[in-house]
C-alpha positions in Angstrom: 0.9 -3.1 -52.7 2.0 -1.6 -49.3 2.4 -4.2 -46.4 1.4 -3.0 -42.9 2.7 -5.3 -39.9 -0.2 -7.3 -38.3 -0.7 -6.1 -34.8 0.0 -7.7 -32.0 -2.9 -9.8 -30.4 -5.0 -7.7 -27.7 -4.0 -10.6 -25.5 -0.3 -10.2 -25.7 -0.8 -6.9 -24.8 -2.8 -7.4 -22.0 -0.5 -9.8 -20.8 2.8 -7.7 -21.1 1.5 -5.1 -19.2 0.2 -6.8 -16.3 3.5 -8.2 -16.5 4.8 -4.5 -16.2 2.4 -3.5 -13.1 3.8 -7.2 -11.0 6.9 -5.8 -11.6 6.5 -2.8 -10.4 4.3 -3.9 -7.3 7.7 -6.2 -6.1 9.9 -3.6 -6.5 7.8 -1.2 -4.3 7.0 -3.8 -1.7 10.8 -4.5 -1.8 10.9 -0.7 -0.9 8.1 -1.0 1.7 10.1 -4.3 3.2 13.1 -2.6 3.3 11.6 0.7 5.3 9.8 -1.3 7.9 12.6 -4.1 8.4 10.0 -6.6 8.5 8.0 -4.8 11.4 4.6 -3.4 11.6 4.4 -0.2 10.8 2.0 1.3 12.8 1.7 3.9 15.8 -1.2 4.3 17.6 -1.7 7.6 19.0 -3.6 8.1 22.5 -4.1 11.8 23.2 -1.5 13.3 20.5 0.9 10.7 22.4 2.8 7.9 20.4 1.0 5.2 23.0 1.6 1.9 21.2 3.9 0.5 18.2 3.5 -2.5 17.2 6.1 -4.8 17.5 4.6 -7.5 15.3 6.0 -9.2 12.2 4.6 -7.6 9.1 2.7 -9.9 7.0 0.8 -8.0 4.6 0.8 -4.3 2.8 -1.7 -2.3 3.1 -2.4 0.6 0.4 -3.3 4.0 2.1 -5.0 4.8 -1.3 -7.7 2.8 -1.9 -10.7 2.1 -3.3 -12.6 0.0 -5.8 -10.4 -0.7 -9.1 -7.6 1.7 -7.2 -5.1 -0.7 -5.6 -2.2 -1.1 -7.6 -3.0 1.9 -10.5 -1.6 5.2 -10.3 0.1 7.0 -7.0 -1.3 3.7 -4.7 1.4 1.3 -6.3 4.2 3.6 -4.9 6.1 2.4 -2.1 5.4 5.9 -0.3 1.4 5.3 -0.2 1.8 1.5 1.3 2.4 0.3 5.1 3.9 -2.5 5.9 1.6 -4.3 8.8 0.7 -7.5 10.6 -2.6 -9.3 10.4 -4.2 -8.1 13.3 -3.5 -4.5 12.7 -4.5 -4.7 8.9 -7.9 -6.0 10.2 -7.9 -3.6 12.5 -7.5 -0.6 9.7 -9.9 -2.4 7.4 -12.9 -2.6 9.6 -12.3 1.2 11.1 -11.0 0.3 14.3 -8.0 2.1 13.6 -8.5 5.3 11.7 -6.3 7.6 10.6 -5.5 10.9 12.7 -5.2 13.4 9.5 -6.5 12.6 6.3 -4.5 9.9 4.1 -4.2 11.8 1.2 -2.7 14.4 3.0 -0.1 12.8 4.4 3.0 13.5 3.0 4.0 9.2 3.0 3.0 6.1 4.4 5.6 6.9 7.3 4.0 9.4 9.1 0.8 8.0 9.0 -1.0 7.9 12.8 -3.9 6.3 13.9 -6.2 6.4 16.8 -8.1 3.9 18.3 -12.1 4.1 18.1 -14.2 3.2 21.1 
């Protein structure tokens, strides 16, 4: 009689690679961290001018790929398609405030992202 090895429980499995993705996510936020020295990361443009940076703490990351089920899966875990940004400028991107000069999928990284300002 042949033996085949049991499998290893779907569970385990699950487990090890969502293990694999939170490592992944602290080693490109540790990327992110280490571009933006712990500043906010954006610029605000005012007539193709770099009016405002902000000079705010950065808080929280902000994925310029995004989407439902998108966050943390492909190209938007990389440390080159994340911003590092304070609170109020995160809101600020989130509700469309800020929006985005070019397109974010054409920009070539997360560093020369722009945004303007809606009225």
């Amino acid at each position: 009689m042949l033996g085949f090895p049991k499998p290893s429980p779907w569970l385990l499995e699950q487990r090890k690679a969502k293990a694999g993705v939170a490592k992944k996510d602290r080693e490109e936020r540790a990327k992110v961290r280490a571009r933006s020295g712990g500043r906010c990361e954006v610029l605000v443009l005012i007539r193709g001018r770099v009016f405002d940076v902000c000079q705010r703490r950065a808080t929280e990351n902000h994925h310029l790929l995004s989407g439902i089920g998108r966050r943390n899966r492909g190209r938007s875990i990389l440390a080159a398609h994340r911003l590092d940004v304070c609170k109020d400028c995160h809101t600020e991107i989130t509700r469309k405030v800020l929006v985005p000069c070019v397109e974010q999928s054409k920009a070539e990284c997360a560093a020369t992202v722009r945004y303007e300002r809606r009225s």
